[in-house]
N, C-alpha and C positions, 0 to 999 in steps of 0.2 A: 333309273335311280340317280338322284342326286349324289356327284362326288366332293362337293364340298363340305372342307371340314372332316375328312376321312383322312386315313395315313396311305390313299391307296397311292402308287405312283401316277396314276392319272386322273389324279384332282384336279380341277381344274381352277382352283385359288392355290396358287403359288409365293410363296414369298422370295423377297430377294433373296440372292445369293449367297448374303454373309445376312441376312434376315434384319437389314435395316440399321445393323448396329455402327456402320463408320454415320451415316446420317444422325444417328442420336449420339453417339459421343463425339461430333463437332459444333452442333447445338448446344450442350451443355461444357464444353471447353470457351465456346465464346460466353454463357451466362457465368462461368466461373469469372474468368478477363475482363468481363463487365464490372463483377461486383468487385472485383480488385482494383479496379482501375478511381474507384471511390473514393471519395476521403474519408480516414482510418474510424472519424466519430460518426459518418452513416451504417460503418457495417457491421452492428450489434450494440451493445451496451456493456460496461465496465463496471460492475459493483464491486467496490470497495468495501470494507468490514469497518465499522470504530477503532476496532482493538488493532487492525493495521497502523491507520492516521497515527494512532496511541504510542503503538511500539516505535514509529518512525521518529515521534516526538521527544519519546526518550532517547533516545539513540541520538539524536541532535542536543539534546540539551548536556549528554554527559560531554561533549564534542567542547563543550563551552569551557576555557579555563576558570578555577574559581566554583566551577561545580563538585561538589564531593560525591561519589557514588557509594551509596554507605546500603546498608542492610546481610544481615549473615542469612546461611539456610533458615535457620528459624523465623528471622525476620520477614524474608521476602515470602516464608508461608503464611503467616499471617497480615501480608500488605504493610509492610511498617518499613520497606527498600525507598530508598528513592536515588532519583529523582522518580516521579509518577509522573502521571498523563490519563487526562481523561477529556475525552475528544466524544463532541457532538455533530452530527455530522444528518447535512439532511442534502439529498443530492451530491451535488458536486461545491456543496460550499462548507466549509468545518471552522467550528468553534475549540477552541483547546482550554486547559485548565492545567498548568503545568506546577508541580510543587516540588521543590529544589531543596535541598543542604547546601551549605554557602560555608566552604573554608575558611576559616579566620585569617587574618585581617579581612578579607577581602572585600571590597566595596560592594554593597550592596546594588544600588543604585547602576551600577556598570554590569554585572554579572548579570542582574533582572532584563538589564536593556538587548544583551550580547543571545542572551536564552532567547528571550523575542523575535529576535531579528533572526537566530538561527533555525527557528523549531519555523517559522514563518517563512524561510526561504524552502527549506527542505519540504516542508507537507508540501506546498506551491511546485515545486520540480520535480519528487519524486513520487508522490501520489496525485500531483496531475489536481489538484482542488484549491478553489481561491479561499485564503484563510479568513476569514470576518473578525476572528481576535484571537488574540494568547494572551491571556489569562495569569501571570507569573506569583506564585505565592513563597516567600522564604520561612520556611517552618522548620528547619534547624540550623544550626551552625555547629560546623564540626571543628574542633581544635587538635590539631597535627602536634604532637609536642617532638622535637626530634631529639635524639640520642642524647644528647648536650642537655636539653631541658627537663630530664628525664633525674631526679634526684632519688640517692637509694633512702633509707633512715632506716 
């Protein structure tokens, strides 16, 4: 009778000693040190979300002097907070649409420019995608009155 493939002790298909295991876990210690040894955009893919790009956008544009971050609980539930952001995003390249409150005085024209350059450095460095446009809208202006400007009747 064949003892191959039996539990008898005298089978005569033996395996190694520790049953092969230092041979496969130094094969797969060198294909791990291979795949590491990669550059970081071979070994996998990176999906970003919109609403990432989006929040990162805000978060840079409140960064900006001259921008007002306005909106209460009621507001920011029904979408009426800003600054906003709405980010197109197809690959690794993104379009922005950024819409601000602009403190009085404050120049338009410099605050729109400063929001661009900052929402445009940040996506680019910290989301790692090249921006194609920011987008800059001023759809309110908020007036600060301070203590002094403030008359009782």
């Amino acid at each position: 009778m064949d003892d191959i493939g039996t539990d008898t002790p005298n089978a005569t298909h033996r395996p190694p000693a520790n049953g092969g295991i230092d041979a496969i876990a130094e094969r797969q210690m060198q294909e791990l040190d291979r795949r590491a040894r990669r550059d970081p955009a071979q070994r996998g893919d990176l999906s970003i979300a919109d609403r990432v790009v989006e929040q990162v956008a805000v978060l840079a544009t409140r960064q900006v002097p001259g921008v007002a971050v306005t909106g209460s609980g009621l507001e920011r539930a029904v979408g009426r907070q800003f600054p906003r952001a709405q980010a197109h995003v197809a690959g690794r390249r993104a379009r922005l649409v950024i819409q601000v409150a602009v403190i009085w005085p404050a120049a338009l024209p410099e605050v729109t420019a400063a929001v661009r350059d900052s929402v445009h450095e940040r996506v680019s460095t910290l989301v790692g995608m090249h921006v194609d446009a920011v987008d800059v809208s001023v759809v309110k202006i908020v007036h600060t009155q301070t203590h002094q400007d403030r008359r009782v009747s």
